[in-house]
C-alpha positions as CSV (number, residue, x, y, z in Angstrom):
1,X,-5.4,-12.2,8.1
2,X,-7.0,-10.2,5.0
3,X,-4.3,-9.0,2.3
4,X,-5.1,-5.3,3.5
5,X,-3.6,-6.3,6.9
6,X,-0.9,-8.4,5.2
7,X,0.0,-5.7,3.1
8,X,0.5,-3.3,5.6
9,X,2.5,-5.8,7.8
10,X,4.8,-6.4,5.3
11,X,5.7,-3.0,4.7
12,X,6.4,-2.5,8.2
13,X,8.8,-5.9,8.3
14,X,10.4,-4.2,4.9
15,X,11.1,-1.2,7.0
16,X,12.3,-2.8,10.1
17,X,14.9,-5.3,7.9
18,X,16.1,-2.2,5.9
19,X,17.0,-0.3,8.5
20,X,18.9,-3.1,10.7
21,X,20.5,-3.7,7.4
22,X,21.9,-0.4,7.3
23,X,22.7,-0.2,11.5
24,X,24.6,-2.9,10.5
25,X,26.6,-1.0,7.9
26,X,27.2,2.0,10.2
27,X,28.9,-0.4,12.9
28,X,31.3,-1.7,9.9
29,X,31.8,1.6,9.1
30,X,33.1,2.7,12.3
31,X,34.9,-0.4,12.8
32,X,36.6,0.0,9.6
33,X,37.0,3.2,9.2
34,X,36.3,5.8,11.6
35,X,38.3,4.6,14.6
36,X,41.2,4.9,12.8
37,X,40.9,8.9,12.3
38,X,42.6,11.0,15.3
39,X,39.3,12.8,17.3
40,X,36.8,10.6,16.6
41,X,37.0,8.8,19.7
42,X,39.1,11.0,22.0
43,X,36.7,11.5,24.9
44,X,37.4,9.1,27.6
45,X,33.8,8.5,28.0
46,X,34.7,6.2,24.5
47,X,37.4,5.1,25.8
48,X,35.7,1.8,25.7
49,X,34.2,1.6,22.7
50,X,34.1,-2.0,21.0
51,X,32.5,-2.7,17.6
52,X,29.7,-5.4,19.6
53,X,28.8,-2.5,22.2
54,X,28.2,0.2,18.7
55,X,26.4,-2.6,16.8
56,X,23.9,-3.3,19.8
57,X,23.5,0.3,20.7
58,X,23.1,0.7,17.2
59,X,20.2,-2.4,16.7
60,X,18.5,-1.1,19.3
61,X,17.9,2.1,18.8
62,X,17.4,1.4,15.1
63,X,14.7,-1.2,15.6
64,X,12.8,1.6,17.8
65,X,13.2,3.8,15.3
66,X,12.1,1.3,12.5
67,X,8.9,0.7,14.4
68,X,8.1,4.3,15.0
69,X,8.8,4.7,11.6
70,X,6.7,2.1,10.6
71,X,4.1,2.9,12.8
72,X,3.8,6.7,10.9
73,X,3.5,5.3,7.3
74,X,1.0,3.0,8.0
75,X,-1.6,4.9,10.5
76,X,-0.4,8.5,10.3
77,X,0.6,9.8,7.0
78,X,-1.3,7.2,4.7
79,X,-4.4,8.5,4.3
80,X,-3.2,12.4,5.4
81,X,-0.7,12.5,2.2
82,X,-2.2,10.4,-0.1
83,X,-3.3,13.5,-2.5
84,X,0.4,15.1,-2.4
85,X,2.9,14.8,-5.4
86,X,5.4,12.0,-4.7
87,X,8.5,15.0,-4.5
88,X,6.6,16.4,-2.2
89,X,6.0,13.3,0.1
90,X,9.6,12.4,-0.5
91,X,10.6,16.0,1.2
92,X,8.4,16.5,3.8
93,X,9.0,12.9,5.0
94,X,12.6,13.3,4.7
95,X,12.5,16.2,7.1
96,X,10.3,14.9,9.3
97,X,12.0,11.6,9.5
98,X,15.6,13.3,9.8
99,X,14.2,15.1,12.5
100,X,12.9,12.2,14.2
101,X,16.1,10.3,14.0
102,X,18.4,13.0,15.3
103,X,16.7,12.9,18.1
104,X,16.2,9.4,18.8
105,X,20.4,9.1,17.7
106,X,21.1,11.8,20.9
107,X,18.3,9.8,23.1
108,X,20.1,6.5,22.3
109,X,23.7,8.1,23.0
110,X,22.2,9.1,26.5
111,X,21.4,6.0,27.5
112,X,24.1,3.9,26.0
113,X,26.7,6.0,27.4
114,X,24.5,5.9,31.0
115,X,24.7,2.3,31.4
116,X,28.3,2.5,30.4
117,X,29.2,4.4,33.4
118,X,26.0,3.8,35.7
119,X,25.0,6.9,36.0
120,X,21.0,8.6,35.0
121,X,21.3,9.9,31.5
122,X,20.7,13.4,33.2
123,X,24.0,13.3,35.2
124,X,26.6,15.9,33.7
125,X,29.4,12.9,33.0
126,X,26.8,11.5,30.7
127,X,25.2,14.7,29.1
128,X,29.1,15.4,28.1
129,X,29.8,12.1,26.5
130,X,26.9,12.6,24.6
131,X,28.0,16.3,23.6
132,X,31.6,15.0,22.4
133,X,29.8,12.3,20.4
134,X,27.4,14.9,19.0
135,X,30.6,16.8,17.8
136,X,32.3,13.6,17.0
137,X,32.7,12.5,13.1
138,X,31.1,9.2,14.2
139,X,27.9,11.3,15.1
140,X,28.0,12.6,11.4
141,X,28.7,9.2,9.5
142,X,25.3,7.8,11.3
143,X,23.4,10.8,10.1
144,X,24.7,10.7,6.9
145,X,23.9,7.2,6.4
146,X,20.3,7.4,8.2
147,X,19.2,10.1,5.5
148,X,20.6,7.3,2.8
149,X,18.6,5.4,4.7
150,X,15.2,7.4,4.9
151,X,15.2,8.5,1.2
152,X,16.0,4.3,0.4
153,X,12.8,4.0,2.8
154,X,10.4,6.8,1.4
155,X,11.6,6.1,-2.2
156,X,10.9,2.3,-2.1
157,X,7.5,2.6,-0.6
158,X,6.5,4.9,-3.4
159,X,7.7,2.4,-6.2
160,X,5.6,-0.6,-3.9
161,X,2.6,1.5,-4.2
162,X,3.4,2.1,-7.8
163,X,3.7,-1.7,-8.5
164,X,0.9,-2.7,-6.4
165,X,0.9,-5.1,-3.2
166,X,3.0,-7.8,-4.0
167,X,3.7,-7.1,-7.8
168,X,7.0,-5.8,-7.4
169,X,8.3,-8.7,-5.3
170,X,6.6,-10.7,-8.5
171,X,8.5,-9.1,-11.1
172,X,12.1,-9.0,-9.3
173,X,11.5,-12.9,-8.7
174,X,10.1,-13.7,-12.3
175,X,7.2,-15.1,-11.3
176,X,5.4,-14.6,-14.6
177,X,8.3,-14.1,-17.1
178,X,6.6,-17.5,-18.4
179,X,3.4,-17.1,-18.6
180,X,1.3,-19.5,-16.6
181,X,-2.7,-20.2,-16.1
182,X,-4.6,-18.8,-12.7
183,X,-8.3,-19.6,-11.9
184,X,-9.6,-15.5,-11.1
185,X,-12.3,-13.7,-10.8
186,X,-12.8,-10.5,-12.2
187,X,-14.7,-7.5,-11.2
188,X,-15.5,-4.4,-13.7
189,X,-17.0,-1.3,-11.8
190,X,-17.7,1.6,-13.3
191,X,-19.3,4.5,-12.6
192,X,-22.9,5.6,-13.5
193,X,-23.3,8.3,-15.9
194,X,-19.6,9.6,-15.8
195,X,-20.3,11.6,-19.4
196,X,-23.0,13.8,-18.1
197,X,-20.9,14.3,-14.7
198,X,-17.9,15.4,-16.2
199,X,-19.8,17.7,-17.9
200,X,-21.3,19.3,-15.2
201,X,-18.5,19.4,-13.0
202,X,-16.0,19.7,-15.8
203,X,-12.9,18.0,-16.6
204,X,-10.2,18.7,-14.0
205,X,-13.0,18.7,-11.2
206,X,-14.3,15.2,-12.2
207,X,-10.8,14.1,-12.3
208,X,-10.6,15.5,-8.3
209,X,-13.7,13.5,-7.7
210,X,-12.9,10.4,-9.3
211,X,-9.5,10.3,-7.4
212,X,-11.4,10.5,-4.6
213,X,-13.9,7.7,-5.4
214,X,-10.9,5.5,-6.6
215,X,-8.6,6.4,-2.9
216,X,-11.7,5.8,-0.8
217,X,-12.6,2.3,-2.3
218,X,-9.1,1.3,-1.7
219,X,-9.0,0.1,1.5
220,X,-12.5,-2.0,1.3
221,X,-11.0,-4.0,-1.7
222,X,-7.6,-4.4,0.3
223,X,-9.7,-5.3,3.2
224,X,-11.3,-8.0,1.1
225,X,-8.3,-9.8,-0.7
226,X,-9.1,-7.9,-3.5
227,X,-6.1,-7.0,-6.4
228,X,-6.3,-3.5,-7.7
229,X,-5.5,-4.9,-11.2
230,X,-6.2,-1.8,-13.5
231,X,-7.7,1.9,-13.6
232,X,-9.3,2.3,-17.2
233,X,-10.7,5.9,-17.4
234,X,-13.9,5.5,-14.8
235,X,-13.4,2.3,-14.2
236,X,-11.6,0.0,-12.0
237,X,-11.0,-3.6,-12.6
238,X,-10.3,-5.9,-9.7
239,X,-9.5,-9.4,-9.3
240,X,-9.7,-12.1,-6.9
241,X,-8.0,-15.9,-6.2
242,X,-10.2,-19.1,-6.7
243,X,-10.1,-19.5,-3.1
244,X,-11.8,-16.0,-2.5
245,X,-14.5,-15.8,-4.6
246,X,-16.7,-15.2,-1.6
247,X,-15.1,-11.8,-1.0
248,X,-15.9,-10.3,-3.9
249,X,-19.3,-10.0,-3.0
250,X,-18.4,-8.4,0.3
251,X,-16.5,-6.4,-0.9
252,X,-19.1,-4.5,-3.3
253,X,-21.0,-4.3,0.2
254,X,-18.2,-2.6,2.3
255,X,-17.5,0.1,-1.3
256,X,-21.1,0.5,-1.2
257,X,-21.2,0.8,2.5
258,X,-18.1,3.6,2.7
259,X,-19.6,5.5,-0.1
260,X,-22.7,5.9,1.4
261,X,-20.8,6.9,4.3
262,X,-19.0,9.6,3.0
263,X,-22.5,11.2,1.7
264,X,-21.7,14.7,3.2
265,X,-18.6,15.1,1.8
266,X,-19.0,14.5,-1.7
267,X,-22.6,16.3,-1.6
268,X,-20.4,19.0,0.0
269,X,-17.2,18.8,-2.4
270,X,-18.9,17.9,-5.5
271,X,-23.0,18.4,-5.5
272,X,-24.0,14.6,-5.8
273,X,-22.6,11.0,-4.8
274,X,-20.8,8.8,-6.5
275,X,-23.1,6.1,-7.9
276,X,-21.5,2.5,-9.6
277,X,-22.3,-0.7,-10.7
278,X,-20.4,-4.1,-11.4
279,X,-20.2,-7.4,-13.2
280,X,-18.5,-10.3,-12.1
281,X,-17.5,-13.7,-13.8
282,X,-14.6,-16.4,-12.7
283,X,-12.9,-19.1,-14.5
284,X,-9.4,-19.8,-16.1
285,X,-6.9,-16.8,-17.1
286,X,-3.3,-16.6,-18.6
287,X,-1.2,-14.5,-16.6
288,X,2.4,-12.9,-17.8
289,X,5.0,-10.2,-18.0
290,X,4.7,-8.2,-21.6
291,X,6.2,-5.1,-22.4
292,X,10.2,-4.1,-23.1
293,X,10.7,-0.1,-22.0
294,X,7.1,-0.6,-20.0
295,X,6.4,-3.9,-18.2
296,X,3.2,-4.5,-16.8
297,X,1.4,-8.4,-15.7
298,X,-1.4,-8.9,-18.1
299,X,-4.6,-10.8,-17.6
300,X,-5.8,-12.3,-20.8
301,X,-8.9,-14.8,-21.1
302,X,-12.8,-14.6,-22.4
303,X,-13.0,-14.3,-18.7
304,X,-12.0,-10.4,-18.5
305,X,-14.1,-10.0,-21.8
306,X,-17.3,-11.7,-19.9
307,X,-17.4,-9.3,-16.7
308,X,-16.9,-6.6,-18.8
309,X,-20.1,-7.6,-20.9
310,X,-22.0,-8.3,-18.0
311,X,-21.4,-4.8,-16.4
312,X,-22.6,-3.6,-19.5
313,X,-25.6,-5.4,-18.6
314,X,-26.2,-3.5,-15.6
315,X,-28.5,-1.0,-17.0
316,X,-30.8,-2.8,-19.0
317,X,-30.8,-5.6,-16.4
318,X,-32.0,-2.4,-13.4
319,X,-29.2,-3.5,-11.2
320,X,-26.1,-2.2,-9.5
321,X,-24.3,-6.0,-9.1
322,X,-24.4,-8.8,-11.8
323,X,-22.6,-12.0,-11.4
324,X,-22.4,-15.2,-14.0
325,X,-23.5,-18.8,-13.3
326,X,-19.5,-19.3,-12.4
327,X,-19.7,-17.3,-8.9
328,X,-23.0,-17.8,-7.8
329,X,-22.0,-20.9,-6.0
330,X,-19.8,-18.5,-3.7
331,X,-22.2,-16.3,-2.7
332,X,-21.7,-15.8,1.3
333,X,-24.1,-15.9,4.0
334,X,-26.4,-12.7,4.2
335,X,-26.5,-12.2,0.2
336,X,-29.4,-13.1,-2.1
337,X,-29.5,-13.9,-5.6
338,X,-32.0,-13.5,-8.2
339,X,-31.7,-15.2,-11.2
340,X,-32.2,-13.2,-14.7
341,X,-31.8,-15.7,-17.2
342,X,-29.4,-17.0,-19.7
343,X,-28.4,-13.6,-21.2
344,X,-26.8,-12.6,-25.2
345,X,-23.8,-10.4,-24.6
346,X,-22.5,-8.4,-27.0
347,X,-19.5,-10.2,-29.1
348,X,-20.3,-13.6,-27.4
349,X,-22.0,-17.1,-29.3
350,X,-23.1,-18.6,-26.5
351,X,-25.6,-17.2,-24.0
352,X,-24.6,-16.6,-20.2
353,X,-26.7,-17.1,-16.7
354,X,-26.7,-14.1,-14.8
355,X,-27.8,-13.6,-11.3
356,X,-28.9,-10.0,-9.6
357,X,-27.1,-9.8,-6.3
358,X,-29.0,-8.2,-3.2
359,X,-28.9,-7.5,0.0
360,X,-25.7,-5.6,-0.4
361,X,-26.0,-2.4,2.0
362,X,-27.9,-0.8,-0.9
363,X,-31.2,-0.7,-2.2
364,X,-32.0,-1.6,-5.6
């Protein structure tokens, strides 16, 4: 299982455990509370109400509702409302979601009150036991907690995508408040002549574009255990485990691959198409929290300082991928490499072996 499908797993188990969390709470509730305040269980279609038969009904219902829930995030609105402001996610989701709820809340009334009498949740006796609960207070308290519930939900996934997949979970556990040492690979890619692009397109358009570059590469780097570790102007730096060095390089294949993919739309949107290149080295990094108002995990090492030297290499060297000595060992079946020397890179003593990778859905 790639990290991209891991990611999105875990985000639907995050949202299915939330929301059975707060079923639970709205069967407490009602035990608690609302049973004890004259009309809220009056019908004699209640009559039989026991907190195990409201915490079932309410399980139930909830877990469907979790998974349809879940289901929309990940394969309906994540790529449809990826360019909106987050207040304006957080509303229209909220709606939507509300919507959705008080609906399923009715449907799941229907049928829990059908198989309490026997009946079809068409029959009159069971469409009125619904109607008394939909007027009832206990109706209202779910609502009102299922909108606590959705904004928890919407709001939550916004910070995770903030944080990054799986960063969050590493700060609230402390994983790096010491710092420790991580073998990683590093990846700088940048694009080609951003100067003279911005300029052409100018500032707020190139902005448009580059947000589109960045969201479109996403998914390949997820797809490819990749770590989004930082944006830096043009640039994106990503980062890979010891044990997944061999993505790396299929994953410059599969960005390559998309972009040239999406040739229409940015000739369309923006008159040319995104062109990039990227260094690569591996080896030993320290990893920790820094930061008192801001906190952020930092990567420091010569490691980070070497991939960004050889990208700068990229040019002079006439190619689109460069790797060090470190990570040619890892390249995968169906790539080639071409040696070009021990190399001088700026701000470094000691020269570096670096190695022209082909074969990667683009011609050099």
């Amino acid at each position: 299982m790639n990290r991209f499908t891991r990611y999105r797993l875990s985000r639907v188990i995050t949202i299915l455990i939330t929301w059975l969390i707060f079923a639970f709470v709205i069967a407490v509730h009602e035990a608690l509370f609302l049973e004890n305040f004259d009309g809220i269980y009056e019908s004699e279609y209640l009559a039989d109400y026991t907190f195990t038969k409201t915490l079932l009904a309410g399980l139930s219902t909830t877990f469907i509702g979790a998974l349809a829930i879940g289901f929309l995030e990940e394969v309906y609105f994540r790529d449809r409302l990826k360019k909106l402001a987050f207040g304006r996610i957080v509303v229209l989701k909220t709606l939507i979601y509300s919507l959705f709820l008080v609906v399923l809340t009715i449907l799941g009334s229907l049928v829990f009150n059908g198989i309490a009498v026997g009946k079809s949740i068409l029959d009159p006796i069971v469409i009125e036991a619904m109607l008394d609960y939909a007027s009832s207070g206990g109706f209202w308290n779910t609502i009102i907690i299922l909108l606590f519930a959705i904004l928890f939900t919407i709001i939550g996934l916004q910070i995770f995508d903030k944080f990054g997949p799986g960063v969050f979970w590493k700060f609230v556990t402390g994983r790096y408040h010491d710092t420790a040492e991580e073998d990683r690979a590093f990846m700088f890619l940048d694009m080609r002549s951003s100067t003279q692009i911005a300029e052409k397109l100018g500032h707020k358009k190139y902005f448009r574009m580059l947000n589109d570059f960045f969201s479109d590469i996403t998914n390949p780097i997820m797809e490819n255990n990749g770590e989004i570790y930082q944006y830096v102007g043009d640039e994106v730096v990503l980062c890979w485990k010891k044990a997944d060095y061999r993505y790396l390089f299929t994953c410059f294949a599969a960005i390559t691959g998309l972009i040239n993919s999406r040739t229409d739309y940015y000739g369309s949107e923006y008159g040319f198409v995104p062109e990039f290149k990227a260094g690569c080295h591996g080896g030993k990094v320290t990893v920790g929290e820094v930061g008192v108002i801001k906190r952020e995990i930092v990567y420091t090492g010569d490691v980070l300082n070497t991939a960004a030297r050889i990208q700068g290499m990229c040019n002079q060297l006439n190619s689109d991928f460069l790797v060090s000595e470190a990570l040619v060992d890892s390249v995968p079946v169906g790539f080639e490499s071409e040696e070009m020397g021990d190399i001088e890179l700026r701000g470094k003593n000691e020269l570096v072996r670096l190695f022209k990778i082909k074969n990667c859905d683009k011609e050099d």
